[in-house]
N, C-alpha and C positions, 0 to 999 in steps of 0.2 A: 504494500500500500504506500502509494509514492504521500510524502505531508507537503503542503502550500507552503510559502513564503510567508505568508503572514502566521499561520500555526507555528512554523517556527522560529522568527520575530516573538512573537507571544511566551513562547517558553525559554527564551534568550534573554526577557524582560527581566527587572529586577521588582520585586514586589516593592509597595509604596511606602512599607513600613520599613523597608532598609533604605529608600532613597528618605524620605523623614529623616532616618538615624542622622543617614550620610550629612546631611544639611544642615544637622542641629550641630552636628561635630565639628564639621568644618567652620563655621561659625565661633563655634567654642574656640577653637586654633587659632581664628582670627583675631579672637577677644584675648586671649591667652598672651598671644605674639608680642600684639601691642601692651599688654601691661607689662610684661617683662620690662620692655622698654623705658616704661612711664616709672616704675618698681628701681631700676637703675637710678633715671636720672631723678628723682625726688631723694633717692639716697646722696645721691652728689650733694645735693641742695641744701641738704642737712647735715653737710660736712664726714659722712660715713662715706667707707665701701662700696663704691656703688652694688657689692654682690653680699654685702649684708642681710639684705631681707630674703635673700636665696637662701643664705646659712641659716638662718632662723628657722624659714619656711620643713628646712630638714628635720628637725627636733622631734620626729615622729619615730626617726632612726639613727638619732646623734644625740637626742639629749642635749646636757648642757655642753660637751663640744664642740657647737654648732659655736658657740658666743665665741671661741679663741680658734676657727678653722683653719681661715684663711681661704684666700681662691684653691678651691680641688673640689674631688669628687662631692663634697659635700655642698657645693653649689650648684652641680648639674643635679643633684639628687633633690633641693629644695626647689631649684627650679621646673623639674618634670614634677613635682610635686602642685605645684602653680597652674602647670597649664594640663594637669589631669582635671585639678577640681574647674575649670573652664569647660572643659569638655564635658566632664560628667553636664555642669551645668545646659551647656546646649543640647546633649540628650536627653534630660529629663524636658525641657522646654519643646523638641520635635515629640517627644512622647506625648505633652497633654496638645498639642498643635490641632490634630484635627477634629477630637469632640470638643475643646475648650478654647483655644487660641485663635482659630480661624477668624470668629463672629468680633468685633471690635478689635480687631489685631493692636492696634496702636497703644490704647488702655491697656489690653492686658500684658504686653511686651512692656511696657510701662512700671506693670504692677509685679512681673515676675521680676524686672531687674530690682525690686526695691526690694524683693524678698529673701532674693540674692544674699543680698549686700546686709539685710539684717541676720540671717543665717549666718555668715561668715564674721562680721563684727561680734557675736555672740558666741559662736560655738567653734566656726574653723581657724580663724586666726589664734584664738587664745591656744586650743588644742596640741600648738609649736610646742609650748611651755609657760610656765609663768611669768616670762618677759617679752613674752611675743606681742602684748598691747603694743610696747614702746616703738618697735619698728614697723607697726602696722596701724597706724592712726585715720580718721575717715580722711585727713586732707590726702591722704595714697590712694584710699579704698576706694572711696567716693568718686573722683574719674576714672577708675578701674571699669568700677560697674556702669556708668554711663558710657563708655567705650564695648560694653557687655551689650547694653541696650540700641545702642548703633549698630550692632553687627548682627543681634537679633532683627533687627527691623527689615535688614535685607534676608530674612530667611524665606522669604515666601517665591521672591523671585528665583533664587536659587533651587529651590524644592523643583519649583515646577518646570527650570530648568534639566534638572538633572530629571525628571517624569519622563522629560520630551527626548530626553538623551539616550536613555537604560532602560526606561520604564514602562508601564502600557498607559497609555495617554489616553484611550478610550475613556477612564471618568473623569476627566479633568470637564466636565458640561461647565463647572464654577468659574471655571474661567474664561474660555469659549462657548457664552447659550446658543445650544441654536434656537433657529429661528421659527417661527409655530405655522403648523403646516397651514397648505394652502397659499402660505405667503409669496409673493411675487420671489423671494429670492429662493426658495423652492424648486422653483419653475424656471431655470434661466433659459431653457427652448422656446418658453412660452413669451417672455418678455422679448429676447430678439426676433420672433419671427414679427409681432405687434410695431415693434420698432424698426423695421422692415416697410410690413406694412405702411407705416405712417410716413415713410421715405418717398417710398413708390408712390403714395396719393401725394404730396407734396411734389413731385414732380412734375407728375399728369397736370395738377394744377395750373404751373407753372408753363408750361408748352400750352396749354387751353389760353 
């Protein structure tokens, strides 16, 4: 039994719930990237390290080490530590995306970055260790997480980018409606032969 082109297109697609993932993540990476960056130079700013808040960030599996490291593996270790909890975050955010995020994207992209950012002032930053406030204060955190909420806000065109890429695009109606039957764009044989016609009497007219 020979299979079509499009059955197998169809079974080559990537279901919607991994291009979601894909999208939350990437996203996250992008969030992540840029606050390493912003994580640096606020430590410049404040006369430290600039790879201080990476050492900290370690304390999960350095303990109090972290505070007299120095640059080594203990700052690549704080810093995948950084842009894990990024990631995680853009995957829980493509997770609640289609029953929950869709409908007011804006608001709620809004409202997950602020939930972010209170989770993490509360529970992951401290969690480094008992001095992990001091190198993580909201003037860091605070454009961390609006740099969170900028790179969420492009997640919709990328999802549905990557649908169109990998993915079966047949449900995407939500962003493509069609059009309700009957309608003249239904029918494009039915409009050019009309407009056709309308040509040909306009011309008769015109020789009369």
């Amino acid at each position: 039994m020979r299979t079509s082109s499009s059955q197998f297109e169809r079974r080559q697609s990537l279901p919607r719930f991994v291009c979601r993932l894909w999208a939350g993540v990437a996203c996250g990476m992008l969030a992540a990237a840029i606050t390493l960056v912003w994580f640096a130079l606020h430590s410049l700013m404040r006369g430290e390290f600039w790879w201080s808040k990476f050492n900290v960030a370690a304390g999960w599996f350095y303990a109090t080490a972290v505070y007299h490291a120095g640059l080594s593996w203990v700052t690549l270790c704080g810093a995948s530590v950084i842009v894990l909890f990024y990631c995680l975050a853009g995957a829980c955010y493509a997770w609640g995306w289609e029953p929950v995020f869709r409908t007011r994207a804006f608001l709620t992209t809004a409202f997950f970055a602020v939930a972010v950012h209170v989770f993490a002032a509360y529970f992951f930053w401290p969690s480094f260790g008992p001095f992990a406030r001091l190198w993580f204060p909201w003037t860091a955190t605070a454009p961390a997480h609006v740099v969170l909420f900028a790179t969420l806000a492009r997640y919709p065109d990328l999802y549905i980018r990557l649908v169109n890429d990998f993915g079966d695009t047949a449900w995407l109606r939500w962003k493509r409606p069609q059009p309700p039957a009957g309608s003249l764009e239904t029918q494009p044989s039915d409009a050019s032969f009309e407009a056709r016609g309308e040509a040909s009497s306009s011309a008769d007219s015109a020789e009369d």
